[in-house]
N, C-alpha and C positions, 0 to 999 in steps of 0.2 A: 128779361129785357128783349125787346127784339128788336130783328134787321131793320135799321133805317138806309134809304139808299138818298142817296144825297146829289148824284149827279158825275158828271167825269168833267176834267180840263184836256182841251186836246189843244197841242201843238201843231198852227200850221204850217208849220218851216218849211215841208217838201212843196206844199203849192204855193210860197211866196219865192223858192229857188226855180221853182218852174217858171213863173210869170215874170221875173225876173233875168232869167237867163243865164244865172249862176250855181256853177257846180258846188257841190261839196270842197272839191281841191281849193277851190277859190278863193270859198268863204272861209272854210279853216286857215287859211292867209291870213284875210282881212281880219277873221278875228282873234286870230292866234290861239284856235284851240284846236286841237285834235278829232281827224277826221270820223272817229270811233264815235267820238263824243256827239258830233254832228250828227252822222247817220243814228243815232241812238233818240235824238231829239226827231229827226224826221220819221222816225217810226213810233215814237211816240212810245217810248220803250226803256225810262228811267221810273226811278224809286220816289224820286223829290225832283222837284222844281229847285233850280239858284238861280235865285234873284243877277247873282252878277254874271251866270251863263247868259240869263236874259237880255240882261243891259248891254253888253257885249254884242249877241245877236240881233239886237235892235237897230245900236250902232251900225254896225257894219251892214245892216239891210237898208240901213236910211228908213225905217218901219217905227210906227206904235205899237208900244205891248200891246195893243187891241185888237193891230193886224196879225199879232204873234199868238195869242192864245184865244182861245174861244170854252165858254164853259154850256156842257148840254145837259141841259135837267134831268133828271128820274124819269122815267115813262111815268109810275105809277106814284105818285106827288102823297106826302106822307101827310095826313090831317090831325 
């Protein structure tokens, strides 16, 4: 069987805290998670997606999961 590559989902938290003008300390307030956790999503640097991380981080951005994730195709597109 072979490698299919499928694409990546990338998190863009650090550029909506940037254009936003809110730190990490902040948002871990507003959303009541853990600062680890946060920088962890801004680096794009977990195992799994949660859905209630998500909803959470949406909330408290005043954001659409649309402005939160972005998905980028395969260079080389599997036929």
């Amino acid at each position: 069987m072979e490698d299919i590559e499928y694409g990546t989902i990338r998190i863009k938290l650090a550029e909506i805290l940037q254009k936003q003008n809110i730190s990490i300390n902040k948002l871990a307030f507003r959303a009541e998670m853990q600062r680890f956790q946060i920088r962890n999503y801004c680096r794009n640097n977990m195992q799994r997606l949660d859905t209630a991380i998500l909803a959470r981080l949406c909330y408290a951005l005043g954001c659409d999961l649309f402005d939160l994730i972005e998905y980028i195709p395969p260079k080389n597109k599997h036929k």
